[in-house]
N, C-alpha and C positions, 0 to 999 in steps of 0.2 A: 504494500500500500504506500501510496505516496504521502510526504511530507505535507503537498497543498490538499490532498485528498480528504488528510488529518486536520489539516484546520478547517474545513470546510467543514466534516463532520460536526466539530467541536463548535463553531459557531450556528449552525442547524440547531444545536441540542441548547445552545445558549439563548438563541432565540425562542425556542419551543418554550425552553422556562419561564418567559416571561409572561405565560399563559398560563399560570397556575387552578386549579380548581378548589383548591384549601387555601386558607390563611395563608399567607406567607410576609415576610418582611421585604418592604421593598423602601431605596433609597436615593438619595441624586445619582445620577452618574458616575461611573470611576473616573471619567475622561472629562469632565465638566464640560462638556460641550457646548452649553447652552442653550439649547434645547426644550429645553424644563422637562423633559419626559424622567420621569421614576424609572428605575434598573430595580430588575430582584437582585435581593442580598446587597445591593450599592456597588453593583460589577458593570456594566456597560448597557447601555441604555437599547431599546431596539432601533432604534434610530442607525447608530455608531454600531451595533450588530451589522446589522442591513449593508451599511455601508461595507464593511470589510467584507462580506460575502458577496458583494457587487464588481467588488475590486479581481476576487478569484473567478466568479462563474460570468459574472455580466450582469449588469439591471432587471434585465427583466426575468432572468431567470429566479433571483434572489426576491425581485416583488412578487411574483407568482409562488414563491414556494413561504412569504409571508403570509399571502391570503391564502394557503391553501391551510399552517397554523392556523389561521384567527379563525376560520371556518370548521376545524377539526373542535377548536375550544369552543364555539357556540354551536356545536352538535354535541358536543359530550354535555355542556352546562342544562343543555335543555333535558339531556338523558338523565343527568343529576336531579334535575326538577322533577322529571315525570315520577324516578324512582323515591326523592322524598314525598312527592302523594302519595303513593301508593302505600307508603309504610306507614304513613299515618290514618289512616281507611281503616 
């Protein structure tokens, strides 16, 4: 496996995080970008995520594989929901 193959994995997985389904701690930026976007745990913002996976695969690859998270997280949240009715019935 390659070197950029690994960091692209690892920012994939860095981004994914910042979709959490539980509580989690989230904080400014590691990178103070400016931005104002909140990073979990106060590690890199998805912004500054984005951008570094843009730099390895290209824009649109890295925007399309954003939305394809942010849409992965509002079908599980909904599944989350369905499933807390259900348990309260």
């Amino acid at each position: 496996m390659s070197d950029n193959f690994q960091k692209v994995e690892h920012l994939c997985y860095q981004i994914k995080r910042q979709y959490p389904l539980w509580p989690s701690t989230f904080g400014q930026c590691s990178r103070e970008c400016g931005r104002g976007k909140m990073a979990r745990g106060s590690g890199l913002c998805e912004d500054c995520l984005v951008d570094e996976l843009s730099s390895l695969v290209g824009e649109r690859l890295s925007k399309e594989y954003l939305n394809t998270i942010k849409y992965e997280f509002e079908l599980l949240s909904h599944f989350k929901e369905i499933m807390d009715d259900s348990s309260q019935s």
